[in-house]
HTML snippet that shows the backbone in 3Dmol.js (N, CA, C, O; Angstrom):
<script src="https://3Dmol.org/build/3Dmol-min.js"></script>
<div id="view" style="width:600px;height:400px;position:relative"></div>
<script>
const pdb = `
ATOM      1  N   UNK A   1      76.907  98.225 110.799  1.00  0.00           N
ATOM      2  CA  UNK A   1      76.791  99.636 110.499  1.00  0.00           C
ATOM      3  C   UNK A   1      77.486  99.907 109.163  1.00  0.00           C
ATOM      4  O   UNK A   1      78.643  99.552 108.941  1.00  0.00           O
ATOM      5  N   UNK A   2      76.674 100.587 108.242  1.00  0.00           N
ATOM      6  CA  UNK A   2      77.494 100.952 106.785  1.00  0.00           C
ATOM      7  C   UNK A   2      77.858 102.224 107.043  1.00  0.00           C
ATOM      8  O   UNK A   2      77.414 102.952 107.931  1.00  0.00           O
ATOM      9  N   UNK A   3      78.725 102.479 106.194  1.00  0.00           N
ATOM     10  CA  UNK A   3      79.674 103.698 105.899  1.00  0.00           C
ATOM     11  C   UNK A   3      78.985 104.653 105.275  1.00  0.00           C
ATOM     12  O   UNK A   3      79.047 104.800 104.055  1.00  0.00           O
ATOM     13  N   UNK A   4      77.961 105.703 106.381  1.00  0.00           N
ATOM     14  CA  UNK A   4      77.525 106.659 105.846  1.00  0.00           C
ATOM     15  C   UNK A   4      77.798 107.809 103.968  1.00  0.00           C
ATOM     16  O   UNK A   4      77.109 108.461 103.183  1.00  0.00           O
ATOM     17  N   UNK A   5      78.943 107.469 104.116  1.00  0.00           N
ATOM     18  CA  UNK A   5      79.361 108.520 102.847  1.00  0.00           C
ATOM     19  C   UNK A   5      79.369 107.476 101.645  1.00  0.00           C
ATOM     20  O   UNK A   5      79.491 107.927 100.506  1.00  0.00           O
ATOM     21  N   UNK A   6      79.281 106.507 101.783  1.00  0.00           N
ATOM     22  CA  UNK A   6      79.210 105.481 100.889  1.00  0.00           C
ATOM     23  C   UNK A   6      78.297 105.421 100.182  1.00  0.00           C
ATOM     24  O   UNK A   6      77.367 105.181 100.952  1.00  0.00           O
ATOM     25  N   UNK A   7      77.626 105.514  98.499  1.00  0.00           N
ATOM     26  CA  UNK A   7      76.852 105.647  98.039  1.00  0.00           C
ATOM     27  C   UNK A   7      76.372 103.973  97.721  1.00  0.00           C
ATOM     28  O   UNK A   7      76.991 103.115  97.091  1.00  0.00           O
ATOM     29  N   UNK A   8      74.965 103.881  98.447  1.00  0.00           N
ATOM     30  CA  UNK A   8      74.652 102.279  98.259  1.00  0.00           C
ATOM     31  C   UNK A   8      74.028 101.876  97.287  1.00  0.00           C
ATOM     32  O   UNK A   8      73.123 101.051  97.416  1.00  0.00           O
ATOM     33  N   UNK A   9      74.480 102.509  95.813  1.00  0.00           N
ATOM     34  CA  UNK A   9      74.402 102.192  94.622  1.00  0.00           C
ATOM     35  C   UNK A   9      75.527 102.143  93.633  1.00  0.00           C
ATOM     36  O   UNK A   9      75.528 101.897  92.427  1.00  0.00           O
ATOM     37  N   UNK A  10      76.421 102.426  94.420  1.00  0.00           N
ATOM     38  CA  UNK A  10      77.875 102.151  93.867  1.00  0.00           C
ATOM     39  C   UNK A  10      78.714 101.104  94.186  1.00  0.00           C
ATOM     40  O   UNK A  10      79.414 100.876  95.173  1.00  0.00           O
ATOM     41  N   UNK A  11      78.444 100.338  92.854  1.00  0.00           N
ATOM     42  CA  UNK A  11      79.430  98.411  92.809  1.00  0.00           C
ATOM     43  C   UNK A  11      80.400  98.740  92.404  1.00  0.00           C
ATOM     44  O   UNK A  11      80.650  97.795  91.656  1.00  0.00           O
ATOM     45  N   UNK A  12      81.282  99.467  92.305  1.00  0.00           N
ATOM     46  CA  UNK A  12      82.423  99.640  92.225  1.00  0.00           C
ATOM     47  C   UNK A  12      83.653  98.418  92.914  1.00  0.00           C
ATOM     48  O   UNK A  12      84.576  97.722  92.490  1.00  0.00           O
ATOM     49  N   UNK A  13      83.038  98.677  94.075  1.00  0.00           N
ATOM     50  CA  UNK A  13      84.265  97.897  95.319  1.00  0.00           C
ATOM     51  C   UNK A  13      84.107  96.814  95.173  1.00  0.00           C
ATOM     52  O   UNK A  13      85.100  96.120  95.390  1.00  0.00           O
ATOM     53  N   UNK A  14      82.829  96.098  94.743  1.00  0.00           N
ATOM     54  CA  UNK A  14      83.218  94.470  94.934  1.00  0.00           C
ATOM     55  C   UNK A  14      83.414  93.778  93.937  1.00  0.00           C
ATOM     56  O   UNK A  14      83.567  92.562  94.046  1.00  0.00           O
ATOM     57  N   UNK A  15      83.456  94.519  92.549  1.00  0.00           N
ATOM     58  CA  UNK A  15      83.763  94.245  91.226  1.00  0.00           C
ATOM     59  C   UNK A  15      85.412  93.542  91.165  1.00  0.00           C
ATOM     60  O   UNK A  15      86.413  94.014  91.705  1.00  0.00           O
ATOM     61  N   UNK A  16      85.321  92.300  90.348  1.00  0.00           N
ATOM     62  CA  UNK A  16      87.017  91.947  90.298  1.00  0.00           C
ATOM     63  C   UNK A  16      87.641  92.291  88.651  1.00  0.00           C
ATOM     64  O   UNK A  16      87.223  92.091  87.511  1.00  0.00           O
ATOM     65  N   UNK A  17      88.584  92.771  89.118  1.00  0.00           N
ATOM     66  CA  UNK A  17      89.318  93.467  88.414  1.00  0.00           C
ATOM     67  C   UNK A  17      89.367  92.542  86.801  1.00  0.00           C
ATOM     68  O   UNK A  17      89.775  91.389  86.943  1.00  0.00           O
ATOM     69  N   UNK A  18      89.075  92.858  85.648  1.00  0.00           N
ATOM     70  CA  UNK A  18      89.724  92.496  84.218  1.00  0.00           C
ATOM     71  C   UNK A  18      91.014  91.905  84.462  1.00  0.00           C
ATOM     72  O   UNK A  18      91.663  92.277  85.440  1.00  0.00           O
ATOM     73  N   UNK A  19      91.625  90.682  83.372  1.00  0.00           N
ATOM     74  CA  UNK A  19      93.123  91.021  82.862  1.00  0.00           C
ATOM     75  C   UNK A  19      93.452  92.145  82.464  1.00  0.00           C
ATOM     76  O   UNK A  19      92.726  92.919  81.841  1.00  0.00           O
ATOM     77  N   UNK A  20      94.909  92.376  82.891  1.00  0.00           N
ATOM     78  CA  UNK A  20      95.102  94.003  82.778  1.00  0.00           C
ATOM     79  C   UNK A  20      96.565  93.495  82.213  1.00  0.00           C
ATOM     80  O   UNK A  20      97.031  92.386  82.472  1.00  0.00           O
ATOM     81  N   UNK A  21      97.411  94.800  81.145  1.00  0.00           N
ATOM     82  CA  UNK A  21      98.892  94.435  80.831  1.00  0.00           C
ATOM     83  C   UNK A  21      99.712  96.053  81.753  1.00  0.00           C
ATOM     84  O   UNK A  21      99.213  97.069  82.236  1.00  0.00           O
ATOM     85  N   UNK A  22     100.365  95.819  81.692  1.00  0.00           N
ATOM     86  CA  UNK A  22     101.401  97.254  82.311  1.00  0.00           C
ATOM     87  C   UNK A  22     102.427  96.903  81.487  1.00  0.00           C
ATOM     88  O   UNK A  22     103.103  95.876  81.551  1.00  0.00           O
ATOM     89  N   UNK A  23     102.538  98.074  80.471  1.00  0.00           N
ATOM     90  CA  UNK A  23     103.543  98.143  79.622  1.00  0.00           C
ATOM     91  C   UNK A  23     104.714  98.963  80.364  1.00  0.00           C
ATOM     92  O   UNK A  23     104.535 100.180  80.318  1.00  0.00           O
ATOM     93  N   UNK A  24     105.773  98.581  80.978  1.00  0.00           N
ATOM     94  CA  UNK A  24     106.827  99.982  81.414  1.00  0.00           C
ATOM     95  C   UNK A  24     108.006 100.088  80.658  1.00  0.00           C
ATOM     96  O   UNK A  24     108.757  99.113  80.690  1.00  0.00           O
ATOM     97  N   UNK A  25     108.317 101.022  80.012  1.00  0.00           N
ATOM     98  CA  UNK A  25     109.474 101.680  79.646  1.00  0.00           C
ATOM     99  C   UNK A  25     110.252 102.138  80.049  1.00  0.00           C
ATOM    100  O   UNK A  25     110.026 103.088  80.799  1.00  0.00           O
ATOM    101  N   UNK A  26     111.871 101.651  79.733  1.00  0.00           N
ATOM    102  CA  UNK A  26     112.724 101.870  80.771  1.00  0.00           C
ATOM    103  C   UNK A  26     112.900 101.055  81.857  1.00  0.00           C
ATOM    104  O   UNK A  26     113.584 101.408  82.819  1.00  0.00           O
ATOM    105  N   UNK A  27     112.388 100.078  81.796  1.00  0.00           N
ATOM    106  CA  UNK A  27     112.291  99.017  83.034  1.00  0.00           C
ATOM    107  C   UNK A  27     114.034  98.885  83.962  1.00  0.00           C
ATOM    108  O   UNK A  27     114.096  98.364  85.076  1.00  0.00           O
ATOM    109  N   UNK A  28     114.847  99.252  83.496  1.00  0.00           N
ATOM    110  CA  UNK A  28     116.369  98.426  83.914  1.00  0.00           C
ATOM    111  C   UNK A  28     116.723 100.007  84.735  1.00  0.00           C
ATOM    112  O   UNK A  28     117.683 100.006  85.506  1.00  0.00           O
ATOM    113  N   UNK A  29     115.764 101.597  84.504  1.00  0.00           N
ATOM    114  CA  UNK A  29     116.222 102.362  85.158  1.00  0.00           C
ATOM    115  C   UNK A  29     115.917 102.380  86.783  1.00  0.00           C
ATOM    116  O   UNK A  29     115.104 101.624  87.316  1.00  0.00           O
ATOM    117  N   UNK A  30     116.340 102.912  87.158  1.00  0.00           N
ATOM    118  CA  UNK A  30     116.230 103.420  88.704  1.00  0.00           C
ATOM    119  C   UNK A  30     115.255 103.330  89.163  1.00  0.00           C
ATOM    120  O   UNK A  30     115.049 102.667  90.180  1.00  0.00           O
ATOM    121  N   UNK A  31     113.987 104.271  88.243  1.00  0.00           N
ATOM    122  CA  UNK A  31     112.845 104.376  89.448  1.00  0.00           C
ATOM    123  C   UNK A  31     112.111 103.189  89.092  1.00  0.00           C
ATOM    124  O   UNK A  31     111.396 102.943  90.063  1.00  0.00           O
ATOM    125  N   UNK A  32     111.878 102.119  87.975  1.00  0.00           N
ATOM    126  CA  UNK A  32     111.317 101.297  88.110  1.00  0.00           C
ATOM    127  C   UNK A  32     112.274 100.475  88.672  1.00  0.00           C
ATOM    128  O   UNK A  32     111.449  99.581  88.863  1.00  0.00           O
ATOM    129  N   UNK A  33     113.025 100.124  88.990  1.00  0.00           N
ATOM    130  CA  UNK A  33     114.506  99.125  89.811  1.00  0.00           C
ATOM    131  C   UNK A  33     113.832  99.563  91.164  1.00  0.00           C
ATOM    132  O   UNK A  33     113.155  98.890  91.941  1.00  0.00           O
ATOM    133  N   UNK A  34     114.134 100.616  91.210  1.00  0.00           N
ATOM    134  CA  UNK A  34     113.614 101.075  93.289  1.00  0.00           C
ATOM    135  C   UNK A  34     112.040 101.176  93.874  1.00  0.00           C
ATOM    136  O   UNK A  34     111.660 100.791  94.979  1.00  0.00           O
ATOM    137  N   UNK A  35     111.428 101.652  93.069  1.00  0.00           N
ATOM    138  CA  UNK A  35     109.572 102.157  92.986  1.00  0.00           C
ATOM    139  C   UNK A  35     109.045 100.669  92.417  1.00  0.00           C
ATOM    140  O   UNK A  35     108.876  99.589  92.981  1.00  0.00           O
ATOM    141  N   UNK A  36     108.860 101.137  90.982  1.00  0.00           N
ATOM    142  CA  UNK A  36     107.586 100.461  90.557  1.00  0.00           C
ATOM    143  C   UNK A  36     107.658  98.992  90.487  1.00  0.00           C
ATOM    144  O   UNK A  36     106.560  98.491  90.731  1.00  0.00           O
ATOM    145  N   UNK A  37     108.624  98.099  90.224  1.00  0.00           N
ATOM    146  CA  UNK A  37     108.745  96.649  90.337  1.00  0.00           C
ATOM    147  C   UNK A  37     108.631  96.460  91.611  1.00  0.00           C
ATOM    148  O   UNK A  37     107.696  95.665  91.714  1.00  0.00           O
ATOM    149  N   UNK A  38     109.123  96.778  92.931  1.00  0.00           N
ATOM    150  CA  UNK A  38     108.821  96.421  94.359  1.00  0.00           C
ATOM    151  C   UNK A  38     107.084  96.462  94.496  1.00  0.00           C
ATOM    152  O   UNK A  38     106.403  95.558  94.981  1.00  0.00           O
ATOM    153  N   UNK A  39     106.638  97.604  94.000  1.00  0.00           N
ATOM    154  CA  UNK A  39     105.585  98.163  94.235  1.00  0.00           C
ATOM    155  C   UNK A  39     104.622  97.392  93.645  1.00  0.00           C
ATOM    156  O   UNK A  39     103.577  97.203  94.267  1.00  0.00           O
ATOM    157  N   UNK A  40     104.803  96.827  92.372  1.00  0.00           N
ATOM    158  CA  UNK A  40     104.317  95.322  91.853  1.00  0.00           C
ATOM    159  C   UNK A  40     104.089  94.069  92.443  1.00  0.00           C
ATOM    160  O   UNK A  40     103.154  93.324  92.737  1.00  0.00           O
ATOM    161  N   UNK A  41     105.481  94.141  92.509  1.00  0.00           N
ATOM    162  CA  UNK A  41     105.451  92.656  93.124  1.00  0.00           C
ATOM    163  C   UNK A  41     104.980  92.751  94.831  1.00  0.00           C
ATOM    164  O   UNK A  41     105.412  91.765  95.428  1.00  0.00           O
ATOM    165  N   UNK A  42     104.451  93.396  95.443  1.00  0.00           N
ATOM    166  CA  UNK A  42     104.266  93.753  96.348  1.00  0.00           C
ATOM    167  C   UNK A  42     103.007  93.274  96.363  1.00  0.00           C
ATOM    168  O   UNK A  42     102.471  92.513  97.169  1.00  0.00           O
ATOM    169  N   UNK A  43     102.457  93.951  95.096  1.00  0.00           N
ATOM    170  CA  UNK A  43     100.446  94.043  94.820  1.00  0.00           C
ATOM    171  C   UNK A  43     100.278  92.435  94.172  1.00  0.00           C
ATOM    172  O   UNK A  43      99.134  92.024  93.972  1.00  0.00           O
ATOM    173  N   UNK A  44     101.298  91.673  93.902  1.00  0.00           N
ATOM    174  CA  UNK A  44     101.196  90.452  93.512  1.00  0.00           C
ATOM    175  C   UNK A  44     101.635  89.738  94.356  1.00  0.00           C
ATOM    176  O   UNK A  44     101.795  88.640  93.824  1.00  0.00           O
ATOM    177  N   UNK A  45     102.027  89.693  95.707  1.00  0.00           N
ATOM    178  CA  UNK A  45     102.481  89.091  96.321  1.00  0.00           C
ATOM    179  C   UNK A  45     101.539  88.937  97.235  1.00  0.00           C
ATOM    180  O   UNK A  45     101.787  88.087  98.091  1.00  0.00           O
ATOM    181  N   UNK A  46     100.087  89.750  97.350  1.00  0.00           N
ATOM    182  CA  UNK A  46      99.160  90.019  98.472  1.00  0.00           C
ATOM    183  C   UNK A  46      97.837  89.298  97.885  1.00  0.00           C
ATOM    184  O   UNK A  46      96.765  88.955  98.385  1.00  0.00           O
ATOM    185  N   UNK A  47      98.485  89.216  96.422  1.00  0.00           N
ATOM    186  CA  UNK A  47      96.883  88.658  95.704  1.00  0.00           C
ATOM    187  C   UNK A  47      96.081  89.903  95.003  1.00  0.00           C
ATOM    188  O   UNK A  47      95.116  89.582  94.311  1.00  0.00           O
ATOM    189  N   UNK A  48      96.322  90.971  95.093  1.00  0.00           N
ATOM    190  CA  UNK A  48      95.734  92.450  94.839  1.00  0.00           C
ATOM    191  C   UNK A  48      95.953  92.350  93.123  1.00  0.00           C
ATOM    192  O   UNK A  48      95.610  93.366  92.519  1.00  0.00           O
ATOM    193  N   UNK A  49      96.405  91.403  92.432  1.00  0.00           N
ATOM    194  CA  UNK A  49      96.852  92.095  90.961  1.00  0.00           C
ATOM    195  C   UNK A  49      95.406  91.089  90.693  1.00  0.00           C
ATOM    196  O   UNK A  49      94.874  90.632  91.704  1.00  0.00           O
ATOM    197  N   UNK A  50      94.693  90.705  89.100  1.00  0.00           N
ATOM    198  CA  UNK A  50      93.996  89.951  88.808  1.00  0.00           C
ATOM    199  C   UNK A  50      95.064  88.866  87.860  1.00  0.00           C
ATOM    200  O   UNK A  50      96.191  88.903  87.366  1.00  0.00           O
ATOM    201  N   UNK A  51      93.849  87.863  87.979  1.00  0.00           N
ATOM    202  CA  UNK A  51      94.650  86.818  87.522  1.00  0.00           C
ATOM    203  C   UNK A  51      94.916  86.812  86.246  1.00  0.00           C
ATOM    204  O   UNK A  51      95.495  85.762  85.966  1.00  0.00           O
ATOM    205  N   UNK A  52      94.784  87.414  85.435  1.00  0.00           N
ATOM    206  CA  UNK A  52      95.445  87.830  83.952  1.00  0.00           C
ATOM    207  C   UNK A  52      96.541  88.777  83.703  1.00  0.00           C
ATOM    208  O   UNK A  52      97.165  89.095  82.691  1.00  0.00           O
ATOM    209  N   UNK A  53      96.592  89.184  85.133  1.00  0.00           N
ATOM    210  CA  UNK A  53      97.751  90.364  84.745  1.00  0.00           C
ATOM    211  C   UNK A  53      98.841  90.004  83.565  1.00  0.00           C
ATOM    212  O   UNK A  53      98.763  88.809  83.278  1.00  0.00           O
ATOM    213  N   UNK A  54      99.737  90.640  82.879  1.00  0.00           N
ATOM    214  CA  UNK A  54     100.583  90.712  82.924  1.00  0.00           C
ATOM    215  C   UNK A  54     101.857  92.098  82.789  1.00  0.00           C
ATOM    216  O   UNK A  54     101.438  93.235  82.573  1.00  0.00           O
ATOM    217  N   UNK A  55     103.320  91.858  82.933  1.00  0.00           N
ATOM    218  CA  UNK A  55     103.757  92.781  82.661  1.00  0.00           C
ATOM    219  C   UNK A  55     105.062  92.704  81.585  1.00  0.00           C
ATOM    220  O   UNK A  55     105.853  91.781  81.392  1.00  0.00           O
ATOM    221  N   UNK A  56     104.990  93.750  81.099  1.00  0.00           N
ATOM    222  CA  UNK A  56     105.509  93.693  79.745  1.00  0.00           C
ATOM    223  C   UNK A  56     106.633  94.843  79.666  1.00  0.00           C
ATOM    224  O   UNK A  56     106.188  95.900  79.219  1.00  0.00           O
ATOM    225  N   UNK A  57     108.050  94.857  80.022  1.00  0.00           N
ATOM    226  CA  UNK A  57     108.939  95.718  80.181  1.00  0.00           C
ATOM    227  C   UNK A  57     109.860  95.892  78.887  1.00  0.00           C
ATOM    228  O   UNK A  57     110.124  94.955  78.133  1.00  0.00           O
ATOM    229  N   UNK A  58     110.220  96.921  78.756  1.00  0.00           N
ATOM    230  CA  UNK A  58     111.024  97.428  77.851  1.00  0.00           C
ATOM    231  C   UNK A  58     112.230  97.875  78.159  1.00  0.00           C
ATOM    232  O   UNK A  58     112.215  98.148  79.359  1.00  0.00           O
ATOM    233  N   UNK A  59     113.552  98.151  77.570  1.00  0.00           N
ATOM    234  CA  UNK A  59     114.802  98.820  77.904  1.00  0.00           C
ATOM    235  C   UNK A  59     115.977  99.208  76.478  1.00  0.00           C
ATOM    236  O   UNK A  59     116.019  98.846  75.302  1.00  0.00           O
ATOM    237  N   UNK A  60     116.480  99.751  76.991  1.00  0.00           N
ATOM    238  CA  UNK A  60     117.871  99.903  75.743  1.00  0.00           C
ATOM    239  C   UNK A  60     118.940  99.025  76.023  1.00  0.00           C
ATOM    240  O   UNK A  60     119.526  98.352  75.175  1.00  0.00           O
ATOM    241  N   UNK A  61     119.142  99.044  77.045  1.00  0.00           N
ATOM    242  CA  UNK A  61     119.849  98.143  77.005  1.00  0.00           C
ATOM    243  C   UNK A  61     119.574  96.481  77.651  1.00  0.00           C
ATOM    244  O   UNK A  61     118.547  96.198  78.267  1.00  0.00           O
ATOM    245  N   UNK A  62     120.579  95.585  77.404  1.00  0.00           N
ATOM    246  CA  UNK A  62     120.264  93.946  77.324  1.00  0.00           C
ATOM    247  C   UNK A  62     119.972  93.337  78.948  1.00  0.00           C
ATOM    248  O   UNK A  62     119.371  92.309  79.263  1.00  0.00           O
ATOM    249  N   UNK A  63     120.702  94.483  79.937  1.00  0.00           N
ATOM    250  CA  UNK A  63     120.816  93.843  80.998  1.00  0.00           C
ATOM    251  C   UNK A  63     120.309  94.355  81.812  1.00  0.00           C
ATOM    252  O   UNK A  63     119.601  95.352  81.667  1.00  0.00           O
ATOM    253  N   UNK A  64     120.573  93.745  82.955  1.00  0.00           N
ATOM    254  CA  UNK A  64     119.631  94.405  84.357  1.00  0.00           C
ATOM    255  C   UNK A  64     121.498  94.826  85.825  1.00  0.00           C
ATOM    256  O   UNK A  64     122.100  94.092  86.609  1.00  0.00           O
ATOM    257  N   UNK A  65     121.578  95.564  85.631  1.00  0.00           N
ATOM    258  CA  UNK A  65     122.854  96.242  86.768  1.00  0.00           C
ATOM    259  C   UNK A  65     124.146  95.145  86.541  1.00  0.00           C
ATOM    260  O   UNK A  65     124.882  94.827  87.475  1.00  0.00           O
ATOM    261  N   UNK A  66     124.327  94.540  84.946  1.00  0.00           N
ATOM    262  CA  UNK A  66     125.396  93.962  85.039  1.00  0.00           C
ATOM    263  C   UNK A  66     125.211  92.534  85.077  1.00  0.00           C
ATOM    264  O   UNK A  66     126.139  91.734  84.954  1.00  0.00           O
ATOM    265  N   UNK A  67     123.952  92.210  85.256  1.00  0.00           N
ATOM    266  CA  UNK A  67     123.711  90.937  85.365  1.00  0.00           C
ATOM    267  C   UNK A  67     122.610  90.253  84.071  1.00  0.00           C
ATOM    268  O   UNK A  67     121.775  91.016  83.586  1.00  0.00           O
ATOM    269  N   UNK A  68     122.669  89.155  83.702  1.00  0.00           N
ATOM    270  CA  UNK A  68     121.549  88.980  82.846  1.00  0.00           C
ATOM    271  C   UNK A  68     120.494  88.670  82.810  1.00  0.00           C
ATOM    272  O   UNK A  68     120.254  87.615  83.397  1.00  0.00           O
ATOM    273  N   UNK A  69     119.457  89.298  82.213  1.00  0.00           N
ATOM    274  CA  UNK A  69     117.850  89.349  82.728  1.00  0.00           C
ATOM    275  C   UNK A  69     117.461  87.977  83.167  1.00  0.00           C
ATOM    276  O   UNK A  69     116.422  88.004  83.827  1.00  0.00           O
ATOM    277  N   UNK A  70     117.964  86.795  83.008  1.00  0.00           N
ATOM    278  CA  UNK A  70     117.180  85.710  83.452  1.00  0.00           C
ATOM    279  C   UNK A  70     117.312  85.419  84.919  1.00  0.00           C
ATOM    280  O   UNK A  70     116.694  84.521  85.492  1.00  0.00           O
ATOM    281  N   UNK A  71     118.202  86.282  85.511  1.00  0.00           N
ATOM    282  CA  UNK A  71     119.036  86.176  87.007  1.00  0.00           C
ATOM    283  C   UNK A  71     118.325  87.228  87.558  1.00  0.00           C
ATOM    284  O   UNK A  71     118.445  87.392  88.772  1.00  0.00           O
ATOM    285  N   UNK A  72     117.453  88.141  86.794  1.00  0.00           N
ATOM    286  CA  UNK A  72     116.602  88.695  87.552  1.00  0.00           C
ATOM    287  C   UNK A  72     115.662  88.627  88.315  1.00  0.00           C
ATOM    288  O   UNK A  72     114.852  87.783  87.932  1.00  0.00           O
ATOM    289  N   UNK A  73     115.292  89.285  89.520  1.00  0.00           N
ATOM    290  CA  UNK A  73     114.240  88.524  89.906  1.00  0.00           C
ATOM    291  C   UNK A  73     112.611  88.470  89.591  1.00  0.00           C
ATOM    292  O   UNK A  73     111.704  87.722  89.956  1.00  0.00           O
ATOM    293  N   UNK A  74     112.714  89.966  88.486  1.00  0.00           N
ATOM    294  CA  UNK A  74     111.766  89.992  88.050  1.00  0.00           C
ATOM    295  C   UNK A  74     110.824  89.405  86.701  1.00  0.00           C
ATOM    296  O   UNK A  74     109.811  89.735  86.083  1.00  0.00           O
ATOM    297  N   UNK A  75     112.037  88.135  86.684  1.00  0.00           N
ATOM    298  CA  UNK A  75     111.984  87.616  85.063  1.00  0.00           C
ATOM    299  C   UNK A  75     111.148  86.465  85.814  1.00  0.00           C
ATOM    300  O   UNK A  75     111.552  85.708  86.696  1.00  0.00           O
ATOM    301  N   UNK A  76     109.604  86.551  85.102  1.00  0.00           N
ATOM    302  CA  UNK A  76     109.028  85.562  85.998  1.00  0.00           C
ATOM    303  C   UNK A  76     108.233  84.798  84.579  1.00  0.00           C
ATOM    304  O   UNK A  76     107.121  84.510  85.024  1.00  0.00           O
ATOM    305  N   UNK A  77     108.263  84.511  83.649  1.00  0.00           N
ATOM    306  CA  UNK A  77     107.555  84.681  82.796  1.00  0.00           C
ATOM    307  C   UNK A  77     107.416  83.199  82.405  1.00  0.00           C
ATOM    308  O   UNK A  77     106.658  83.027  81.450  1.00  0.00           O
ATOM    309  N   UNK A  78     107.946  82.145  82.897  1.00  0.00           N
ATOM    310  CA  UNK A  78     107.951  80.636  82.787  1.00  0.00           C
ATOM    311  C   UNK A  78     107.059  79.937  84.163  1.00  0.00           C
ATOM    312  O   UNK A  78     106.213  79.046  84.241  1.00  0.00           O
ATOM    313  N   UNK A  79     107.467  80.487  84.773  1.00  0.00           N
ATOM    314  CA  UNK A  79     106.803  80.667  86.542  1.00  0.00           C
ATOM    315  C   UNK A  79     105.458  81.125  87.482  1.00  0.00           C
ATOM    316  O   UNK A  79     104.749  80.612  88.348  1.00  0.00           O
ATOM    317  N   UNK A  80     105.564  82.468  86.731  1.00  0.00           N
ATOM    318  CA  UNK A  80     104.782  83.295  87.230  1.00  0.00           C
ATOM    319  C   UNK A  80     104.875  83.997  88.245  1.00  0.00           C
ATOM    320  O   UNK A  80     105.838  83.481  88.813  1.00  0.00           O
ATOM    321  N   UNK A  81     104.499  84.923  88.946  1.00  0.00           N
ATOM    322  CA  UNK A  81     104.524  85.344  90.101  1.00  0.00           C
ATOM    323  C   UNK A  81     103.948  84.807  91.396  1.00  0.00           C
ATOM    324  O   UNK A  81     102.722  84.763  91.500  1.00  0.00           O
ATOM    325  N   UNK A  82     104.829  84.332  92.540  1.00  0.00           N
ATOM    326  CA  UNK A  82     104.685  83.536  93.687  1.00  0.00           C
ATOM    327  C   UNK A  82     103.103  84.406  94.037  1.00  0.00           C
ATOM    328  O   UNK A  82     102.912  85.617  93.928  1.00  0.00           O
ATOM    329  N   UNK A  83     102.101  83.344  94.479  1.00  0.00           N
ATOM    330  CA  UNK A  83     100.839  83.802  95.386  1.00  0.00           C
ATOM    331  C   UNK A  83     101.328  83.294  96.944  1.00  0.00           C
ATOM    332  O   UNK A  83     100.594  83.484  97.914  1.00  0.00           O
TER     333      UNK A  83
END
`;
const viewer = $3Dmol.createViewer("view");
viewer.addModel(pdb, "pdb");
viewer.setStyle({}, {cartoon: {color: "spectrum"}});
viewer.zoomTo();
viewer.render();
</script>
């Protein structure tokens, strides 16, 4: 049974996603520290990102809560992000 409201000329849904970049600014503040990096690595942890992603963070300052960015866990950039 298909999904009545579903228009069966719209490929939208089974299309796979481009390489995509996410530039964030401010990366070392709060709401990307609490929100948007969980919320990432979340969508990369399920397989949901495409395989070109990448992400590209910015800050004022050098560190991440006192510690140095390579001790982060979001410093994945030799590695990659675990599938």
């Amino acid at each position: 049974m298909s999904n009545p409201l579903r228009d069966p000329r719209d490929r939208r849904i089974p299309r796979v996603a481009e390489p995509s970049v996410v530039i964030m600014f401010g990366v070392t503040g709060d709401l990307a520290r609490k929100k948007l990096l969980p919320a990432i690595y979340d969508l990369a942890n399920r397989g949901l990102l495409p395989p070109g992603f990448s992400l590209i963070g910015f800050s004022r300052s050098a560190t991440v809560c006192g510690s140095s960015p390579a001790s982060s866990p979001t410093t994945r950039r030799s590695t990659g992000w675990p599938r």
